[in-house]
LUMPA-42559 format. One record per residue (C-alpha): residue number from 0; residue in one letter; x, y, z. Coordinates in Angstrom, 2 decimals. Example, Ala and Ser with C-alpha at 12.3 -4.5 7.8 and 13.67 -1.06 7.14 Angstrom:
REM LUMPA-42559
+------+------+---------+---------+---------+
! resi ! resn !       x !       y !       z !
+------+------+---------+---------+---------+
!    0 !    A !   12.30 !   -4.50 !    7.80 !
!    1 !    S !   13.67 !   -1.06 !    7.14 !
+------+------+---------+---------+---------+
REM end
This chain:
REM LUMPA-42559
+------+------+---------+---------+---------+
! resi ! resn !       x !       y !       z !
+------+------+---------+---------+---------+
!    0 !    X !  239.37 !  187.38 !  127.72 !
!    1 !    X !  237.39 !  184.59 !  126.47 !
!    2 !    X !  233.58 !  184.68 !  126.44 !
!    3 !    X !  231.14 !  181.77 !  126.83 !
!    4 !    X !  228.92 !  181.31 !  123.56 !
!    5 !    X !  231.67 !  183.24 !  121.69 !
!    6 !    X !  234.89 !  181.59 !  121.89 !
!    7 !    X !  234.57 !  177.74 !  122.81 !
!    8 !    X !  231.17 !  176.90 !  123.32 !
!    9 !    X !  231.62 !  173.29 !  122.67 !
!   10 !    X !  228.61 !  170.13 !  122.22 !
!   11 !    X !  226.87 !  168.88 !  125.53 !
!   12 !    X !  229.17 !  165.68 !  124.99 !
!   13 !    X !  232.36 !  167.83 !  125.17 !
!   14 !    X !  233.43 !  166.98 !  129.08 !
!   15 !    X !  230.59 !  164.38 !  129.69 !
!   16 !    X !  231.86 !  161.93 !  126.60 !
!   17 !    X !  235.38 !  161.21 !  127.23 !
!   18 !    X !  236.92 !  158.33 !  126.20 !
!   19 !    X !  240.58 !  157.42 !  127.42 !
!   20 !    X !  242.02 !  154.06 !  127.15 !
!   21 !    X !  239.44 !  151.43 !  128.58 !
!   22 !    X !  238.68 !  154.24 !  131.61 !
!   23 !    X !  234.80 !  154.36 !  130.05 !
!   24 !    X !  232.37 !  157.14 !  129.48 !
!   25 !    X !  232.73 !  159.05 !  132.29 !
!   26 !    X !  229.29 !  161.02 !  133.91 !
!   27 !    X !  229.22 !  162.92 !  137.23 !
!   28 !    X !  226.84 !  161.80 !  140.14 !
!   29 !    X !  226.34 !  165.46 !  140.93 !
!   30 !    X !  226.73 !  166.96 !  144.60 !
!   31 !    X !  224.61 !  165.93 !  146.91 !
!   32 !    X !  222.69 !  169.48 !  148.28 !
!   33 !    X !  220.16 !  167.26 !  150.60 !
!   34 !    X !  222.42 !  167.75 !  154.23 !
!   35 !    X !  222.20 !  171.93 !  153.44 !
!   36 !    X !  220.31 !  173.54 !  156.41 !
!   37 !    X !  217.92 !  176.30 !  155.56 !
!   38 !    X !  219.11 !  179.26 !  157.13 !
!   39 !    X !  216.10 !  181.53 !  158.36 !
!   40 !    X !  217.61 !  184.65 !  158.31 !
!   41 !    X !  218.16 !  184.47 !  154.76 !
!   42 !    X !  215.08 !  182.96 !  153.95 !
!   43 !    X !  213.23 !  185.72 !  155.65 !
!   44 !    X !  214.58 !  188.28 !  152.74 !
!   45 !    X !  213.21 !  186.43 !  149.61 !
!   46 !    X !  210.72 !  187.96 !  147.86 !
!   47 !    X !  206.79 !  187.57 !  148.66 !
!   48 !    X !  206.86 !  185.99 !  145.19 !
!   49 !    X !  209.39 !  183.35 !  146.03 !
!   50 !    X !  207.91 !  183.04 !  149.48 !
!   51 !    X !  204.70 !  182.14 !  148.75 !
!   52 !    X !  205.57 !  179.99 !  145.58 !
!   53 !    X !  208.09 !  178.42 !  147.27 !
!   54 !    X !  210.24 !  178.00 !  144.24 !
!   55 !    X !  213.03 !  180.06 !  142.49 !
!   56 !    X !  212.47 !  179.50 !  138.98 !
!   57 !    X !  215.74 !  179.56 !  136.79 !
!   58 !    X !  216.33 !  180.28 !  133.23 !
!   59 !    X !  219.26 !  178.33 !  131.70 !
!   60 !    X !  221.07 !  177.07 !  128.20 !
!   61 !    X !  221.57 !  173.72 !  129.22 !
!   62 !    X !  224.09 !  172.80 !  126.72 !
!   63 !    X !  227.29 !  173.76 !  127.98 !
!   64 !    X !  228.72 !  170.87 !  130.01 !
!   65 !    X !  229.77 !  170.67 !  132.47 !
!   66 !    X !  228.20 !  173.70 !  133.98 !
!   67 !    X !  224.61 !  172.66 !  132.74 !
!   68 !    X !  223.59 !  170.06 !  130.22 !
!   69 !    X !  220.96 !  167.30 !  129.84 !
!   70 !    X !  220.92 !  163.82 !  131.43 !
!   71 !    X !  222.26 !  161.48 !  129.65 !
!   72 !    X !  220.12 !  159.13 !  131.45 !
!   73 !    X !  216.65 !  160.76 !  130.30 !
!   74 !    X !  217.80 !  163.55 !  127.97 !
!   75 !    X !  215.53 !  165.68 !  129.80 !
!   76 !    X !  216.89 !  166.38 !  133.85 !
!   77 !    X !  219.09 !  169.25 !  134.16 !
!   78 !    X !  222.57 !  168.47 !  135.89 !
!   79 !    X !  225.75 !  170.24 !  136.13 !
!   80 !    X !  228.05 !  172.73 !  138.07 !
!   81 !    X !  225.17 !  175.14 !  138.08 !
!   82 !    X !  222.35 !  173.08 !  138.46 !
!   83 !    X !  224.10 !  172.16 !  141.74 !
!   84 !    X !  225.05 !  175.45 !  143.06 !
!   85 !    X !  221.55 !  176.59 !  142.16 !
!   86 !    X !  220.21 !  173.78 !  144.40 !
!   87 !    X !  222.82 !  174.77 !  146.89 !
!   88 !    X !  221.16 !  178.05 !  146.81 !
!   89 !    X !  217.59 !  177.18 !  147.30 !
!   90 !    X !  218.14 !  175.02 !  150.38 !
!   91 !    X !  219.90 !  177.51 !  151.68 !
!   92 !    X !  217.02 !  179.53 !  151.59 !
!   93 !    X !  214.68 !  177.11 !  151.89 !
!   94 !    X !  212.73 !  176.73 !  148.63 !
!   95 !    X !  212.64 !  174.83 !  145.98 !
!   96 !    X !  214.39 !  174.97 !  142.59 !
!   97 !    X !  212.64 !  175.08 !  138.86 !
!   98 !    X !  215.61 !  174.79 !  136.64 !
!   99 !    X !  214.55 !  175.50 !  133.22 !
!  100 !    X !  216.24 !  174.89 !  129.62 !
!  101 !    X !  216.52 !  178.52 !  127.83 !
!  102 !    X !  217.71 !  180.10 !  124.58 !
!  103 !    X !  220.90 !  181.39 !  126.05 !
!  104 !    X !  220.08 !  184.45 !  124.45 !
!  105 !    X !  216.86 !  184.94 !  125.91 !
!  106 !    X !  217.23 !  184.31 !  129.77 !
!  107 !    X !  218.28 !  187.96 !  130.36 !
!  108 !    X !  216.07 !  189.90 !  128.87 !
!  109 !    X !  213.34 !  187.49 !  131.12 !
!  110 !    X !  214.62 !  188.27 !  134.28 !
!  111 !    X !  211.75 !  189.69 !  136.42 !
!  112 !    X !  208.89 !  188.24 !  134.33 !
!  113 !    X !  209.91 !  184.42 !  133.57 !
!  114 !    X !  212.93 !  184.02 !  135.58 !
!  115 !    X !  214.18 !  185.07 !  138.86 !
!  116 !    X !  217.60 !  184.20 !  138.59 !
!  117 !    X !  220.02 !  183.67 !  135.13 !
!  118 !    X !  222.18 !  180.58 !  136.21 !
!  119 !    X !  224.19 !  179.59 !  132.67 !
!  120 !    X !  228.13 !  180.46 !  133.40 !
!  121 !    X !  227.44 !  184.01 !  132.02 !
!  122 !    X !  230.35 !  186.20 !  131.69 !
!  123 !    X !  229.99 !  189.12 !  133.55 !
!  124 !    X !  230.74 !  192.01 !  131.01 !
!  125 !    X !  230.03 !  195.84 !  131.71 !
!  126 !    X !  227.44 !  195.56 !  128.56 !
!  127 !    X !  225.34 !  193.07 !  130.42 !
!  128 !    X !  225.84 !  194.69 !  133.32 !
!  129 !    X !  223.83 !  198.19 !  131.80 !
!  130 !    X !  220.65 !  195.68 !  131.66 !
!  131 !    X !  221.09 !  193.37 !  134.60 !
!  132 !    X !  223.10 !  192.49 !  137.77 !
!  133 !    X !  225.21 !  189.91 !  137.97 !
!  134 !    X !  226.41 !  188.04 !  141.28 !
!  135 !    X !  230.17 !  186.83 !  140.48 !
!  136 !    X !  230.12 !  183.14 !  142.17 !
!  137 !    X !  233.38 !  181.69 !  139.97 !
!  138 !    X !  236.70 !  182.83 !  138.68 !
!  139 !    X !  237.10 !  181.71 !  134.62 !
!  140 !    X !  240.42 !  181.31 !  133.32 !
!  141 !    X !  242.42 !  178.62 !  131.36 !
!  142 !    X !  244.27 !  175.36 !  131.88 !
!  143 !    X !  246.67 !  172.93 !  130.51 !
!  144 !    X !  246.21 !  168.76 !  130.35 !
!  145 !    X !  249.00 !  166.78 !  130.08 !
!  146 !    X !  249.83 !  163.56 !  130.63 !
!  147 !    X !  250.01 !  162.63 !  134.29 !
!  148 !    X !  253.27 !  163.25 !  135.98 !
!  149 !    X !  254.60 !  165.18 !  132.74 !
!  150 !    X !  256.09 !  162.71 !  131.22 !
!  151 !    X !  257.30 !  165.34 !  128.39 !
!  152 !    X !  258.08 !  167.39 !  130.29 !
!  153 !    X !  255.68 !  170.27 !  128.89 !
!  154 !    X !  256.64 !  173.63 !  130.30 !
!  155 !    X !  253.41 !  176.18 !  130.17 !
!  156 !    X !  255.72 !  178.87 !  130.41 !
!  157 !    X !  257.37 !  178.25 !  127.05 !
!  158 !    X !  255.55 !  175.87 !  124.43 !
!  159 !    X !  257.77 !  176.94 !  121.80 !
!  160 !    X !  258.65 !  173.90 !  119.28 !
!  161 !    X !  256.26 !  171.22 !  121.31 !
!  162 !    X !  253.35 !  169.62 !  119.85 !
!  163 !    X !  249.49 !  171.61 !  121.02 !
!  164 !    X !  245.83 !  169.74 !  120.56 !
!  165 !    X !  243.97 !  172.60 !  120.22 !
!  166 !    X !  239.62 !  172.56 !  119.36 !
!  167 !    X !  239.72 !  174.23 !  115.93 !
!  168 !    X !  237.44 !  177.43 !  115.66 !
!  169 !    X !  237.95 !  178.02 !  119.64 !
!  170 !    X !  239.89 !  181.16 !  120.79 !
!  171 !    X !  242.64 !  178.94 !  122.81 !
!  172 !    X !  243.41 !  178.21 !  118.77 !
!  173 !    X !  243.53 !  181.47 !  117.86 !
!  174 !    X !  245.94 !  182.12 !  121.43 !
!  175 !    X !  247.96 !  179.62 !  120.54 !
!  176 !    X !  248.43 !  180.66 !  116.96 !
!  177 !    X !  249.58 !  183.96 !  118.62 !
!  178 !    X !  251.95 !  182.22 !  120.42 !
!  179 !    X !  253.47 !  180.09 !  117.09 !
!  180 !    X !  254.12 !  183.17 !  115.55 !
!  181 !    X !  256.00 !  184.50 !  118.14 !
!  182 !    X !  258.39 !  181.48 !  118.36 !
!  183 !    X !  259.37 !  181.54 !  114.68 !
!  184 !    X !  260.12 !  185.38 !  114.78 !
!  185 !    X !  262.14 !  185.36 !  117.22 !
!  186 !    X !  264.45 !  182.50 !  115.89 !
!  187 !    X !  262.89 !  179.47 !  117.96 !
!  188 !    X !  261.41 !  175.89 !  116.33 !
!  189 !    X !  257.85 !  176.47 !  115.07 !
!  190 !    X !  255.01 !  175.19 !  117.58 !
!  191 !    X !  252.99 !  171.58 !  115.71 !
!  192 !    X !  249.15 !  173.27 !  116.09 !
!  193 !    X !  247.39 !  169.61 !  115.90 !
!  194 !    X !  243.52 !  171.38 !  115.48 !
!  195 !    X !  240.65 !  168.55 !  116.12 !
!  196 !    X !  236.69 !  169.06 !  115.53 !
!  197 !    X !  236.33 !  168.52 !  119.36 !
!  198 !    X !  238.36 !  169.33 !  122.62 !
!  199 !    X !  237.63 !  165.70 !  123.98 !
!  200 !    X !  239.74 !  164.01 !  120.69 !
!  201 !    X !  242.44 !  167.08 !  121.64 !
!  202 !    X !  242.05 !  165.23 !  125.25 !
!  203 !    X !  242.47 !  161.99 !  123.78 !
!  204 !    X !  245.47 !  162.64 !  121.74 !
!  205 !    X !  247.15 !  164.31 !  124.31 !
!  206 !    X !  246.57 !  160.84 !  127.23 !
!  207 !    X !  247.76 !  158.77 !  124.47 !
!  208 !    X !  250.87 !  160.77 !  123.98 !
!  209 !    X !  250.25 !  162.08 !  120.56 !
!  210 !    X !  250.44 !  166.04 !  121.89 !
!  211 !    X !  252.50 !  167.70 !  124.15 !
!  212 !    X !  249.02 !  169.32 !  125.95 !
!  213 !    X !  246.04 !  170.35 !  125.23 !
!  214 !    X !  244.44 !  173.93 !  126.47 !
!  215 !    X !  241.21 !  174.65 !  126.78 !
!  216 !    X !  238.69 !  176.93 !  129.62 !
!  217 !    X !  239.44 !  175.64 !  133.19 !
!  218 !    X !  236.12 !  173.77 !  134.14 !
!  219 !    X !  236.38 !  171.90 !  130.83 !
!  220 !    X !  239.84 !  170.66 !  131.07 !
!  221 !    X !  239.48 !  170.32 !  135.31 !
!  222 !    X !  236.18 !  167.95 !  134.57 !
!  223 !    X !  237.51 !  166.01 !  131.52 !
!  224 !    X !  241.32 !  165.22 !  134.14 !
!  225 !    X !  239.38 !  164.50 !  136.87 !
!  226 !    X !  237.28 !  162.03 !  135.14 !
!  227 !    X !  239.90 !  160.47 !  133.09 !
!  228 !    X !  241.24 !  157.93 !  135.42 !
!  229 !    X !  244.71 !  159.73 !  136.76 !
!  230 !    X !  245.43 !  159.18 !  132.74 !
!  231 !    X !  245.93 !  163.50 !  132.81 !
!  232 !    X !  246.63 !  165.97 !  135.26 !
!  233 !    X !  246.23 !  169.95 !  134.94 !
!  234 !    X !  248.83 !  173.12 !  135.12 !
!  235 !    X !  248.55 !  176.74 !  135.17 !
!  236 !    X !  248.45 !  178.80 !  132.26 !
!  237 !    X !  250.77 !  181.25 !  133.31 !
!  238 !    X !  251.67 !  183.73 !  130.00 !
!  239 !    X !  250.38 !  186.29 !  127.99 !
!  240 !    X !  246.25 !  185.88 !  127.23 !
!  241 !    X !  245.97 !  182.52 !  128.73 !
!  242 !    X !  246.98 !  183.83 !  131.90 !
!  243 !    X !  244.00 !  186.50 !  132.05 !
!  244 !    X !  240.97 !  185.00 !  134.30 !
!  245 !    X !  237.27 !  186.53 !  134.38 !
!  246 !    X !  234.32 !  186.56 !  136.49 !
!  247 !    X !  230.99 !  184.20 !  135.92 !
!  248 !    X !  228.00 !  185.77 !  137.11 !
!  249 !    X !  224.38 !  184.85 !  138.55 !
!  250 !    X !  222.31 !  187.21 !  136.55 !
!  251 !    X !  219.37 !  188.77 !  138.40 !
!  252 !    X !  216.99 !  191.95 !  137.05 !
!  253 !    X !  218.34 !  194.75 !  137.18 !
!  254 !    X !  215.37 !  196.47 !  138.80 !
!  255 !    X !  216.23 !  193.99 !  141.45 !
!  256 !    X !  219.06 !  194.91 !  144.51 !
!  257 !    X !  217.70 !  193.47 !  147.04 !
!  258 !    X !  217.16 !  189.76 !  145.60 !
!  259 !    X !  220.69 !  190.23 !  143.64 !
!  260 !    X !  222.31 !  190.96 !  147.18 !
!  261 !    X !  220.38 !  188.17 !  148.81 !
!  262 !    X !  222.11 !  186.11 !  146.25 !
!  263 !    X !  225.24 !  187.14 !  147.25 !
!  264 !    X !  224.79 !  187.09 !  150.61 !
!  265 !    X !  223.68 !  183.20 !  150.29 !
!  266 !    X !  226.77 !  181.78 !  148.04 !
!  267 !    X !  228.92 !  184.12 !  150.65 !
!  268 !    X !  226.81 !  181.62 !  153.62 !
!  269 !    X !  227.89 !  178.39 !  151.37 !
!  270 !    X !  231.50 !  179.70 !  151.15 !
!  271 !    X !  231.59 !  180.30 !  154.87 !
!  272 !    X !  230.45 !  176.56 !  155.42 !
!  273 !    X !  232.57 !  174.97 !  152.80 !
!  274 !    X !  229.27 !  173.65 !  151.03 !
!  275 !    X !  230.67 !  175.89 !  148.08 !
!  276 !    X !  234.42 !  174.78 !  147.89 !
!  277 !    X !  233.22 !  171.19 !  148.41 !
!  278 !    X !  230.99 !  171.38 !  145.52 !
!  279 !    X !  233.27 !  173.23 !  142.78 !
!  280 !    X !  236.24 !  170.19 !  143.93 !
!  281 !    X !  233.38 !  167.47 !  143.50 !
!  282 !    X !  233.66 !  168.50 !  139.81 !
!  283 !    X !  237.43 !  168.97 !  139.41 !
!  284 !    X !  236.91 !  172.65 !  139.08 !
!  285 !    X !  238.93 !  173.57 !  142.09 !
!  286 !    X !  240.51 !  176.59 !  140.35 !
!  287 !    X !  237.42 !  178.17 !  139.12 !
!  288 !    X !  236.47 !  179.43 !  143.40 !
!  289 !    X !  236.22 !  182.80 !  144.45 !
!  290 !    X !  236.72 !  184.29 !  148.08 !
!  291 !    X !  233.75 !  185.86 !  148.19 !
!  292 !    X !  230.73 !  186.60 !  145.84 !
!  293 !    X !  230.52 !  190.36 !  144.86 !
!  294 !    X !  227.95 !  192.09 !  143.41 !
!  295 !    X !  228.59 !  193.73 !  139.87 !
!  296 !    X !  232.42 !  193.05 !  140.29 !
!  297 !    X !  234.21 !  195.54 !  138.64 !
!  298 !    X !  235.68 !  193.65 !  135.13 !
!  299 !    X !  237.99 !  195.00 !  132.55 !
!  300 !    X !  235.71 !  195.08 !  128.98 !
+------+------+---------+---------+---------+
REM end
């Protein structure tokens, strides 16, 4: 399964600098948090810390769009998927929210000391689990873009012979390599690998009708359709590796339970209202939902 920072970390302009055909650079508004009741028998459970600050402070790598990056606007404001549900979170519990930019690397090992909560799409692994506990709050797996209404008529069950924009470097590359051999050894027409430097000219190629499709981690490709002006829609990965999905995690020390389940217990309050499905569709990430947030969900690696 593919691992954030590992396999296609990709540059803050990745999902928030696509350019398709006259539709313009496209840059989300953000959910709107501000109509989220606090919900006192929740808030009643934070920490004395958090209680008498009145803020959850938050350690995060915002480069990694569109679950947390920069402001385009001020290159300094956090915004994305994240930044929202972590907002989502606080007024839920009735505090306020200090969202702060991190060495990816470093947010864990801060949790309890700088940071009360780790909110940067971490992939929940057992190895980070032996040092921390994680909250699962989305479901990771991959998608196809193609053109909108399939115009190729791309099947994502066999790709064997069709033209793929992958992001060179990227593990979807190294998938659909995989995949390429498999075609020729077993007597079908070779698969055209068409590699770019970045998955938004993969994107690009693929709404101007130069690829077949383009694969790439769900939120990326569900952000970069829904903001490219019904010029690409999504479908399933459905075989071998691409079809594996994985847990993202809120990270919390591991010293910790009782905050971790309080976590859980919110984000299981925002599902229960809808404020949580509302917010992951606001972003085109529909597929990325859970049913309910688990603590330390039980992962295969």
């Amino acid at each position: 399964m593919f691992n954030r920072h590992i396999y296609f970390r990709s540059t803050a302009a990745l999902a928030l600098g696509l350019m398709l055909g006259g539709t313009g650079t496209a840059f989300a508004e953000g959910f709107d948090t501000s109509g989220i009741k606090a919900d006192p028998a929740l808030a009643v459970r934070l920490p004395e810390k958090i209680k008498t600050a009145g803020v959850i402070t938050i350690g995060s790598d915002t480069a990694y769009a569109p679950w947390e990056y920069l402001s385009e606007k001020d290159g300094q404001t956090p915004e994305g998927i994240d930044v929202d549900i972590a907002n989502a979170i606080g007024a839920k519990l009735g505090v306020k929210i200090d969202f702060q930019t991190s060495a990816f690397d470093a947010i864990l090992p801060a949790l309890g000391s700088k940071f009360d909560l780790g909110v940067s799409a971490f992939t929940i692994s057992n190895e980070r689990m032996k040092v921390v506990n994680f909250v699962g709050y989305s479901d990771s797996g991959s998608l196809w873009a193609v053109q909108s209404g399939n115009p190729l008529k791309f099947d994502p069950a066999d790709f064997c012979g069709r033209k793929i924009a992958v992001q060179s470097g990227t593990w979807h590359e190294e998938i659909v390599n995989g995949f390429n051999k498999t075609c020729t050894d077993t007597g079908k027409a070779a698969i055209e690998v068409l590699p770019f430097g970045t998955q938004t000219e993969a994107l690009t190629r693929v709404a101007a009708g130069g690829s077949d499709a383009t694969i790439s981690g769900g939120s990326t490709i569900g952000y970069a359709v829904k903001q490219s002006g019904g010029r690409l829609e999504t479908m399933v990965a459905t075989v071998g590796a691409f079809s594996e999905r994985g847990p993202n995690g809120i990270a919390v020390a591991k010293a910790d339970l009782e905050l971790t389940q309080l976590v859980a217990d919110t984000v299981n309050a925002l599902i229960a209202d809808g404020t949580y499905q509302a917010l992951f569709h606001s972003w085109g990430v529909g597929t990325e939902i859970v049913k309910k947030a688990e603590v330390n969900p039980t992962v295969k690696d």
